[in-house]
Each structure stands twice: as structure tokens, then as C-alpha cells.
N, C-alpha and C positions, 0 to 999 in steps of 0.2 A: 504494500500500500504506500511506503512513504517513498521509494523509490518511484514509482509509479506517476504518482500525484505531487508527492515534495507535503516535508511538514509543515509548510505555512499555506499550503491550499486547504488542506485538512480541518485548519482553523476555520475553512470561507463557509459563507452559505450556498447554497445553488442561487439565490437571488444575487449576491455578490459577485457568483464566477462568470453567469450570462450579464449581468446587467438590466435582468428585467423584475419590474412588480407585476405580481398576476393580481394582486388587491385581493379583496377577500372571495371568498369563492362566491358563485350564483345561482351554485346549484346543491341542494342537501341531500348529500348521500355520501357513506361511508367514502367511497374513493377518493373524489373531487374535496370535499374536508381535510383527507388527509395530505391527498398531494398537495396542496398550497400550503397547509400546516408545514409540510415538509422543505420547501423551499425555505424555509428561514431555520433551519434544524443547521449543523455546521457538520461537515461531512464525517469528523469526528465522531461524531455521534448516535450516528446512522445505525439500526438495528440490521438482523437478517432481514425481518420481516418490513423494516421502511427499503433495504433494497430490493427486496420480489416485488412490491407494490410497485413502486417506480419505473422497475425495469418492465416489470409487465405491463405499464403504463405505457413504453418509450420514450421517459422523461431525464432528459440529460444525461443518456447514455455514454455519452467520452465521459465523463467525473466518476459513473456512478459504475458503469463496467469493471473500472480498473479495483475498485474498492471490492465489489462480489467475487473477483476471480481471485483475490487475494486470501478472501474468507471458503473459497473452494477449493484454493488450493491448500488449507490446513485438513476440510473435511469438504470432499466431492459432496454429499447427503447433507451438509446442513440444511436443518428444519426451521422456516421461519414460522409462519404459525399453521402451518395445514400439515405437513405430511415428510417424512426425511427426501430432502432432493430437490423440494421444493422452489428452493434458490436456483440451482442448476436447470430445474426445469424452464424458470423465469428467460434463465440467460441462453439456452439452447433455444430458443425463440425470436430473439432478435433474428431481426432479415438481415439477409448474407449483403446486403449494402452496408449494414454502418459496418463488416468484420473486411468489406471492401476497402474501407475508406480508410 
């Protein structure tokens, strides 16, 4: 992770690292709640389960890839809150463009 990202990114928010406010959400449901919530969370801090959300979101995928491969590479099956693999299942999902780019 810190090789990856560098430890003064890890400090940032995702709102810090795009430069964008999404303000607050406008829509009420468990996802949309969190992923905005999350944007001001600091990458630091990140749980399994805020990066399967995210990823399975496709939400700032350069920041937040390098962070889950880091936590799969300790354990391939970590469990964020559904099931072991979960996370890897998140990240086997992205389209073969952003692993293009």
C-alpha cells in the first residue's frame, strides 16, 4: 500500500485526491449514503468492506485498487461483510479497461 500510493496520499480523502465535492447525496439508500460518506473517509482508513463497496461501485479505482490488492495480497478471501472472497470478487470485476490503462 505505501509503496503503491506513498504515505502522504494515504492521509488524503478521495475528495482531496480528484478535487471534486459530490455534496451530500440525493438519493436515500444504503449505497449512495455511503459512497459520499466515503469520499471524505482518508484512505487510511478504509475498511474491506468500504473497498468492495466502492470498487463494486467503480469509484476511484486508481486510489482504491492499489489499496484492495495490497489487503489481497496478505489474504486472496478476505471477507468484507458478505462472504470470504468477497473483496477479490469486487476487484475481478472491474472491466479489462481500467487493468488496460
Amino acid at each position: 500500500m505505501r509503496e503503491r500510493l506513498g504515505m502522504s496520499l494515504l492521509e488524503k480523502t478521495l475528495e482531496e485526491l480528484d478535487g471534486q465535492d459530490w455534496g451530500e447525496p440525493n438519493f436515500d439508500s444504503y449505497v449512495v449514503t455511503n459512497c459520499h460518506r466515503l469520499r471524505r473517509v482518508p484512505l487510511k482508513d478504509f475498511t474491506a468492506e468500504d473497498l468492495r463497496l466502492m470498487i463494486g461501485q467503480q469509484i476511484s479505482l486508481e486510489y482504491l485498487v492499489p489499496l484492495a490488492l495490497d489487503r489481497l495480497a496478505e489474504n486472496p478471501l478476505t471477507e468484507a461483510n458478505f462472504y470470504p472472497g468477497d473483496l477479490l470478487n469486487s476487484v475481478v470485476q472491474i472491466p479489462l479497461d481500467f487493468w488496460q490503462r
